[in-house]
N, C-alpha and C positions, 0 to 999 in steps of 0.2 A: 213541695213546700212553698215555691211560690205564688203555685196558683191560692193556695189558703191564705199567704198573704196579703193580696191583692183582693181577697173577699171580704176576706176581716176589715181591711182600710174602708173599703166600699160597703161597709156596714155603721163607717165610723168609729169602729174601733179603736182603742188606745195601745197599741203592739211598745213594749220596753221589755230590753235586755235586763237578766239580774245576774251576779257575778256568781262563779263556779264557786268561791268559798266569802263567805261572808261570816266571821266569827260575831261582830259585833250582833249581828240579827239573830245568833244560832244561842239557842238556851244554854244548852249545854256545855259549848262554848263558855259561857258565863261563868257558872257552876264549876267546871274543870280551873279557869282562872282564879276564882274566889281559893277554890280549894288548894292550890298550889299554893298561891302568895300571901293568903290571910290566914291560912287554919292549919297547915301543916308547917311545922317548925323544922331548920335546918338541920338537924342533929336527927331528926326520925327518922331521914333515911338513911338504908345499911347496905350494903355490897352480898349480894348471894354470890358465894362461892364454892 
């Protein structure tokens, strides 16, 4: 891994880490939030038992 490193730089490459969980960048993430807090009301949900 580091030799691809040291090739990429030496091609001038831009190398940056990105985070294991990134909700704000993830769509779905979005959509999952929307749907919780704007669309589904307190009271819809019930207890399976």
């Amino acid at each position: 891994m580091l030799n691809k490193l040291e090739e990429w730089k030496s091609k001038k490459l831009k190398i940056f880490g990105l985070p294991t969980y990134s909700p704000k960048q993830n769509i779905i993430e979005i959509l999952w939030k929307f749907i919780k807090y704007e669309w589904i009301e307190v009271g819809d949900t019930r207890k399976l038992e």
